[in-house]
C-alpha positions in Angstrom: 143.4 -1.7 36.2 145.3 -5.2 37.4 143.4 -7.0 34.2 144.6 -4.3 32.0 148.4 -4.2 33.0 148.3 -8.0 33.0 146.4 -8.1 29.4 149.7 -6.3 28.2 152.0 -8.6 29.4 150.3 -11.7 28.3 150.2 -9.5 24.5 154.0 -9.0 24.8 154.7 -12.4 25.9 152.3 -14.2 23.1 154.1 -12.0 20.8 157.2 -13.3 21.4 158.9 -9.6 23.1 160.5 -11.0 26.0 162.7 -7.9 26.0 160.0 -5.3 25.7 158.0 -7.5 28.2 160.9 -7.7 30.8 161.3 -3.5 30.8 157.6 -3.0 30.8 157.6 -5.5 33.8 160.6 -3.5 35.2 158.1 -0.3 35.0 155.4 -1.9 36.6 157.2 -2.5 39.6 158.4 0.9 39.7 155.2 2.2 39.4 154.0 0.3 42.5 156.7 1.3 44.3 156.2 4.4 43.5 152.5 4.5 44.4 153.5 2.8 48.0 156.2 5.3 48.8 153.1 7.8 47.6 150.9 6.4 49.8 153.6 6.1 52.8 154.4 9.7 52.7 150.7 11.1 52.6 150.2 8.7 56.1 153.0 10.4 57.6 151.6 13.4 56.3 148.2 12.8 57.7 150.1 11.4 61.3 152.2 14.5 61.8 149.2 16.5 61.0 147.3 15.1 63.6 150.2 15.3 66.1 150.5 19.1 65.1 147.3 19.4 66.4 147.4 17.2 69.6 150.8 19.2 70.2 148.8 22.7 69.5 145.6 21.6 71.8 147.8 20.8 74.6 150.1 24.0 74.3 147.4 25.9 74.3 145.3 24.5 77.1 149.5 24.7 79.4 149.5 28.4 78.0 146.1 28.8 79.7 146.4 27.2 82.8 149.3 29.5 83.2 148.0 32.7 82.3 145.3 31.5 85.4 148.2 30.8 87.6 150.2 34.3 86.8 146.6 36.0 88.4 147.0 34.1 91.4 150.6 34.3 91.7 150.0 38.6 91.5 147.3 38.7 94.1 149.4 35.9 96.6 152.4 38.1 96.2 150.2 40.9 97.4 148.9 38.8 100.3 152.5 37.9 101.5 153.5 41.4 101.8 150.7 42.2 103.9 151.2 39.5 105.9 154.7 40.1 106.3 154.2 43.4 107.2 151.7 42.4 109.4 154.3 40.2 111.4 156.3 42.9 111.7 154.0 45.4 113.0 153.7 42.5 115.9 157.1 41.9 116.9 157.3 45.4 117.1 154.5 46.1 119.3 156.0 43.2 121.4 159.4 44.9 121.7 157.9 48.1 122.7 155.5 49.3 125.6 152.7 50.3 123.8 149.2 49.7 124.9 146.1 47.6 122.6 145.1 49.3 119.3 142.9 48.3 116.6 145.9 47.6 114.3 147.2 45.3 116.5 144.0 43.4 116.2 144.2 43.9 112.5 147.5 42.3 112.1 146.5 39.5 114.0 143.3 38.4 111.7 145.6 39.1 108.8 148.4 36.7 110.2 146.1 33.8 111.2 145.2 32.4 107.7 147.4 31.0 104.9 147.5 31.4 101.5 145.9 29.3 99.1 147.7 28.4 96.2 145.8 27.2 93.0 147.8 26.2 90.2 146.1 24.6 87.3 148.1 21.4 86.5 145.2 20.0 84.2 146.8 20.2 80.8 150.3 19.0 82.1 149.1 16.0 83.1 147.3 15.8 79.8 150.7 16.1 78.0 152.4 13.9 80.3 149.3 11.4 79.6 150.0 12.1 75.8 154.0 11.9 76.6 155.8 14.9 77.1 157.1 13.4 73.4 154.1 15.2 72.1 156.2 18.2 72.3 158.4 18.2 69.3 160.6 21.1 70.6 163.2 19.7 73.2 164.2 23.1 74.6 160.2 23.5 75.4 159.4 20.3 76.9 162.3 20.9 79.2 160.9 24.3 80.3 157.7 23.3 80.8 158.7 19.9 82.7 161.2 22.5 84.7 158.4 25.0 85.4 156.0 21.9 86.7 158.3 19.4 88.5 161.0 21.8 90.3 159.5 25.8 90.6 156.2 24.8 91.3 157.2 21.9 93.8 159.4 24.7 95.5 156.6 27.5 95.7 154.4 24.7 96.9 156.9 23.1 99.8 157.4 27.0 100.9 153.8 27.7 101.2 153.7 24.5 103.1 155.9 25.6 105.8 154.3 29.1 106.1 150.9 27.0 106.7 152.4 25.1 109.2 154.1 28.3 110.9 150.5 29.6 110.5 149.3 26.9 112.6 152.3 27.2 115.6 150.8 31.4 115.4 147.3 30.4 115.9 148.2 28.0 118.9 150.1 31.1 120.1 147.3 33.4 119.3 144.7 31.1 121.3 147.1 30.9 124.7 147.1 34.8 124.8 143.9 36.1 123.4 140.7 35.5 123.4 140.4 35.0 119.1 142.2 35.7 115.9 140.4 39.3 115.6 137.4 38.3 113.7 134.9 39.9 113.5 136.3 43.0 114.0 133.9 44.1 116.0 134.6 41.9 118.7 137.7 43.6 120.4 140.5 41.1 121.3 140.8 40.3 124.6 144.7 39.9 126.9 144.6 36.4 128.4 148.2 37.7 130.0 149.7 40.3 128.8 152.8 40.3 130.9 153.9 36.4 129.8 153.5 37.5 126.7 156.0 40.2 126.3 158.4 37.8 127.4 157.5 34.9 125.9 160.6 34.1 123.2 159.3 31.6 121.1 155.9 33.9 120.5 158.3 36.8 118.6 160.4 33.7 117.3 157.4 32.2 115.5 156.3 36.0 114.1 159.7 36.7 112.8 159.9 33.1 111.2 156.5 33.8 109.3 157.7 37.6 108.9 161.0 35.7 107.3 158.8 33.1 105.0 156.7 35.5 103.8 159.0 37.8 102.6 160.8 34.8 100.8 157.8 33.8 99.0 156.9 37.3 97.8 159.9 38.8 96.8 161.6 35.4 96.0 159.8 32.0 95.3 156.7 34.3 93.6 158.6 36.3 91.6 161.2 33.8 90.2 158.1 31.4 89.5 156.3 34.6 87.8 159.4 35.5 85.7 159.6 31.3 84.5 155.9 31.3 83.6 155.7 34.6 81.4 159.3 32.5 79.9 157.0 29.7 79.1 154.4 31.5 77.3 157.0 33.2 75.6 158.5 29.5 74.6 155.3 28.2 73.3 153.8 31.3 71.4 157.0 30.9 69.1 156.4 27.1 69.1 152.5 27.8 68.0 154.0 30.5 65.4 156.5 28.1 64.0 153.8 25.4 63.4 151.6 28.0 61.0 
């Protein structure tokens, strides 16, 4: 193709057509330009086709991961409330004069163990290994970088310090009984019953956890919950707009 464009030229130019020869050389150029800005735009085309699809793996894979986390989010929500009903059932078996029941021992297995949290931060760190660039849609990137680095980080801190009351109630637990009420069929036994009743700090720890567990069920959970399902919400319309 070169040796056939430059077997014109030489034509033109033996003939003595400078004028023809200059505006065919003038179209020539054109053409190549035109071909480059051809091939330029067909390269972008082919790049922001394959970040389309880097952007769509990782929003699908955060849109999973959350999903995952919304089902343990629903049953830790669960777990909180019967933990914090579990406190109270305590402190108010403390403040009164009733005698050892079963419950009592119930509600003392039930307050003895933390939750575990799992939240699935695989895919986040795959975007923020990517760049959280690789989210074209500003308004998303700043969700989902709000939903990682501030809601979860609070939900986690919270279910920190309810472990770490957990572990002040089991020191508690093992001054005045005998276990944590498991297996159940090994009744609890009173180390001193009387020094309990009156020991402060013991209702003061149960009505802290009673107080943190309520905060992270009806509170931290829910607000977390209602910023996930946001998300999803966010990047189905992203995924939709990038059909």
């Amino acid at each position: 193709m070169i040796k056939f464009f430059r077997k014109i030229r030489q034509n033109l130019l033996s003939e003595g057509k400078t004028g023809k020869y200059i505006k065919y050389a003038i179209g020539e150029i054109v053409l190549v330009v035109i071909g480059i800005l051809i091939a330029l735009q067909i390269n972008n085309w082919n790049e922001k086709r394959k970040e389309a699809k880097v952007e769509t793996k990782i929003l699908l894979e955060i849109k999973n991961n959350l999903q995952s986390d919304l089902i343990d989010l629903e049953e830790n929500i669960i777990n909180y409330g019967k933990r914090a009903k579990s406190h109270e059932y305590i402190i108010n078996w403390i403040e009164s004069n009733q005698s050892f029941q079963d419950s009592l021992q119930n509600s003392i297995f039930i307050t003895s163990y933390p939750s575990d949290i799992f939240i699935n931060r695989t895919a986040y760190e795959n975007l923020k290994g990517y760049g959280l660039s690789s989210v074209s849609s500003e308004s998303l990137k700043n969700q989902i970088s709000h939903l990682y680095e501030f809601q979860y980080k609070r939900y986690i801190d919270y279910n920190n310090q309810h472990t770490d009351a957990v572990k002040v109630i089991n020191s508690d637990y093992a001054k005045y009984f005998n276990g944590n009420g498991f297996p159940p069929s090994e009744n609890l036994l009173f180390k001193n019953l009387d020094e309990l009743k009156s020991d402060f700090s013991f209702s003061y720890h149960q009505k802290s956890a009673k107080l943190m567990c309520g905060l992270l069920s009806v509170l931290v959970s829910k607000e977390i919950i209602k910023e996930i399902n946001k998300t999803i919400d966010m990047i189905d319309a992203e995924l939709k707009s990038m059909l």
